[in-house]
N, C-alpha and C positions, 0 to 999 in steps of 0.2 A: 772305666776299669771293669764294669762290668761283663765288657768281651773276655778280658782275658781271663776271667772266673771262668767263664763259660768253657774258651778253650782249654785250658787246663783240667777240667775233669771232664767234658767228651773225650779230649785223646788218653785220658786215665781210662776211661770206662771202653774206650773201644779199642783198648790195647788191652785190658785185662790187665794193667798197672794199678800196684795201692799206691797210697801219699809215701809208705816208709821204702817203695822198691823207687818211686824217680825221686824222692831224696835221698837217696844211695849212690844213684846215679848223678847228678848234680851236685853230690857233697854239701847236702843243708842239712839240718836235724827236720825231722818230719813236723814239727811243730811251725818252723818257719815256713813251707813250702802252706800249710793247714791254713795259717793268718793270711797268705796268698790268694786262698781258694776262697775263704770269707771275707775277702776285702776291707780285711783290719791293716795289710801289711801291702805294700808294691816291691815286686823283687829291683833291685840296685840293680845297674847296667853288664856288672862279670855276673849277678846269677841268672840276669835274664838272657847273658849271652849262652848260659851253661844250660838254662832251659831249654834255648832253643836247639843246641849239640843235640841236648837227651830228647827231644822229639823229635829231631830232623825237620824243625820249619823253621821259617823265617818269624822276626820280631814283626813284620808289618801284618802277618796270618793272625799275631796271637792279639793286635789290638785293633783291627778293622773287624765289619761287620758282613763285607761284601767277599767272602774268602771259597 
């Protein structure tokens, strides 16, 4: 789980994206998308498919380590 913390705030931070503009985009409250990024929380499979819409990657980018 670890990767996808990672991924998720590299493409925040190198997109110039806060937590409340890609959960706008993705339709979560920012609070959920936050428990994502501290690995209190694993998004379900519609918001992970909705994360990867709003970054333009694939699921297999956001949990391997070889990317």
């Amino acid at each position: 789980m670890d990767i996808l913390i990672k991924r998720i705030r590299q493409w925040r931070y190198d997109h110039y994206v806060t937590q409340q503009q890609l959960a706008d985009r993705i339709g979560c409250p920012r609070n959920t998308l936050q428990c994502w990024e501290t690995g209190r929380r694993s998004p379900g499979c519609e918001a992970l498919a909705e994360l990867c819409r709003a970054m333009d990657v694939s699921a297999c980018l956001l949990y391997t380590s070889d990317a």
